[in-house]
N, C-alpha and C positions, 0 to 999 in steps of 0.2 A: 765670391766676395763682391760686393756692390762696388763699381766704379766711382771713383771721385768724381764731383759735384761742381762744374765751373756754371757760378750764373751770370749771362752774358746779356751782353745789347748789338745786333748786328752792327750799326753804324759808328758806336762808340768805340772812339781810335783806340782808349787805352783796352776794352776791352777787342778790338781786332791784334794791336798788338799781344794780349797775351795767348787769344788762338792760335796767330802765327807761329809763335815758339811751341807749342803743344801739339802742333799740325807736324810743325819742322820734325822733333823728337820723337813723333810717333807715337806717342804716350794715349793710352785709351781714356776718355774722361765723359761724363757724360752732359753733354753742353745744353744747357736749359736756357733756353734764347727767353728771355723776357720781354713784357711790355711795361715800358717806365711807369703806366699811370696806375697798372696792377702787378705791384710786385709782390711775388710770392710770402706768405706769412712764415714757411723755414725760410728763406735765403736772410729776411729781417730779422728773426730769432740766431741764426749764425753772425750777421753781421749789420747788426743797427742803424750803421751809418747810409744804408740803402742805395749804396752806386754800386756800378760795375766797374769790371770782373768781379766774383766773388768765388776761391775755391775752398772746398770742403772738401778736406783730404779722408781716409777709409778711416783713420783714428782720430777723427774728429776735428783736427787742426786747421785754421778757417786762416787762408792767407787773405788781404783785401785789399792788398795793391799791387797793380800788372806787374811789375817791375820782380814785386817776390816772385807772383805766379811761373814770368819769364824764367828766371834762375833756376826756380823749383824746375821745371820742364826741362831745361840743359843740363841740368845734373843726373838728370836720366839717362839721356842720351842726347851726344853733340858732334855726330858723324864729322864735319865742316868744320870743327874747330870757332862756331862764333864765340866762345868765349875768351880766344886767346888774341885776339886783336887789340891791338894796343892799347893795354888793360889800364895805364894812366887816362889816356884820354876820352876812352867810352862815358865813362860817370861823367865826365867834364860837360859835354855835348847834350849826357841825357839831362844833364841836372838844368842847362841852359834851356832846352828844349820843354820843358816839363814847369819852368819856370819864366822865364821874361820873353821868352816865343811865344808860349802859350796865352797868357795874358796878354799879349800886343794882336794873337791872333783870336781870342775871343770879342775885345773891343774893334778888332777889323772884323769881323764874321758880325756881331750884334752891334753894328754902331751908332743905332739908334738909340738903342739902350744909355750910350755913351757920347750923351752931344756937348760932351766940355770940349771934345777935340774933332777934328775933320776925319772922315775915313783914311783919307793920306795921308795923313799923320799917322795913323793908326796903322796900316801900311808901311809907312816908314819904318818906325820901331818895328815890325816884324822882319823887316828885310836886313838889318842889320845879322840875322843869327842868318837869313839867307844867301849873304855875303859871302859868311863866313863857311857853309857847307860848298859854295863854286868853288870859291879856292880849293876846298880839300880834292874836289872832285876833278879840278884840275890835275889833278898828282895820278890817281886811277879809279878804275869801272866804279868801285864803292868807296864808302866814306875813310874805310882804314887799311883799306889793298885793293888786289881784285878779287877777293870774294867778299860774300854776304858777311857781315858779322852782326851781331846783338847790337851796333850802335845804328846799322841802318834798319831793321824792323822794327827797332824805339821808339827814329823819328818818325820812319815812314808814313803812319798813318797822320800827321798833323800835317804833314809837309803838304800829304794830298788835300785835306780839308784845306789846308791854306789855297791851295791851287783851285777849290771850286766856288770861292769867294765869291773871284769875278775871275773866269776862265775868259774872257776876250783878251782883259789886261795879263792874266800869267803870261798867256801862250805867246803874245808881244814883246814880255819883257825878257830880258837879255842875260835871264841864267840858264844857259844851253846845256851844259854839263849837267846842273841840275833838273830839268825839265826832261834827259837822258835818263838818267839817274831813276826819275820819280815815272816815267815808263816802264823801264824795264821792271820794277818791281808791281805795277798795277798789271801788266801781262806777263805777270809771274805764275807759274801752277800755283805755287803755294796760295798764293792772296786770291785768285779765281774762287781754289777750294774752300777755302776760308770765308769766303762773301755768301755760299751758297744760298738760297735761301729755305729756311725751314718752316714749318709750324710753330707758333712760339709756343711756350711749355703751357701759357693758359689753354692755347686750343687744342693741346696733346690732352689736358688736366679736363677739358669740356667734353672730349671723343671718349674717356676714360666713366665719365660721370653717367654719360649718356647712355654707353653700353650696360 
């Protein structure tokens, strides 16, 4: 039977977060690394709206936001228990993270694009939700104990995009726990294996063509 279908973008956080969780659970999938400016004509017939992750499950069920793909992935299997960390407050984190982080960190990441306000302004609003993971990371190793759970490989990959903004000023500023924190999981196996890099599915789709 044909492997489900994830179509991915290596650098794209939300699809690195759904690798992460499909890496964690061991789940086989067969991951078609895309390139944004040629993307695949199935992955657009499955799902229109043309971002990544995209999965296409063996009976056709097309999930198109990381967040299902995640879940989908821990229902398989979830050795570690991330699903059972403080199941109030994970949605809370992601929803902030996925929401007024992310916009504060896309006009700090393109703020040229955005010259109503200063990059430190823009900075600013993003350090507020930054605040708010020191303190947690004050308490232990991770965001909801000391293990991993689904609310830190949610944020993880934005945290790090925030951090390569302007890597002089992160490594500067004075969120230690968090700068801890956003280590240990970039010299993670998991996230190494995750990053690897592949042939994307055009040049798989051109070596195919060719033969």
């Amino acid at each position: 039977m044909p492997l489900p279908i994830l179509y991915s973008y290596r650098r794209c956080p939300y699809a690195m977060r759904a690798r992460m969780a499909i890496k964690y659970a061991n789940v086989s999938v067969d991951i078609r690394d895309i390139e944004l400016k040629e993307k695949p004509a199935e992955m657009l017939i499955a799902s229109p709206k043309g971002t990544v992750p995209v999965l296409v499950l063996q009976d056709g069920q097309v999930l198109e936001q990381s967040l299902d793909i995640m879940y989908w992935a821990l229902q398989q299997r979830d050795i570690d228990g991330w699903l059972t960390a403080d199941k109030p407050l994970t949605p809370r984190l992601i929803a902030e993270n996925d929401g007024s982080f992310k916009q504060a960190l896309d006009k700090y990441k393109y703020a040229i694009r955005f010259p109503e306000q200063s990059v430190e302004f823009y900075r600013a609003q993003a350090e507020v939700f930054l605040q708010k993971l020191e303190r947690l990371l004050a308490k232990s190793v991770f965001l909801l104990g000391d293990k991993v759970s689904l609310a830190d490989i949610a944020l993880f990959p934005f945290i790090r995009q925030f951090s390569g903004v302007d890597p002089v000023w992160f490594e500067a500023a004075a969120y230690l726990k968090l700068k801890a924190w956003l280590k240990q999981l970039v010299d993670s196996d998991l996230f190494v294996d995750i990053m690897q890099k592949q042939p994307t599915y055009a040049d798989k789709q051109a070596v195919l063509i060719a033969d």
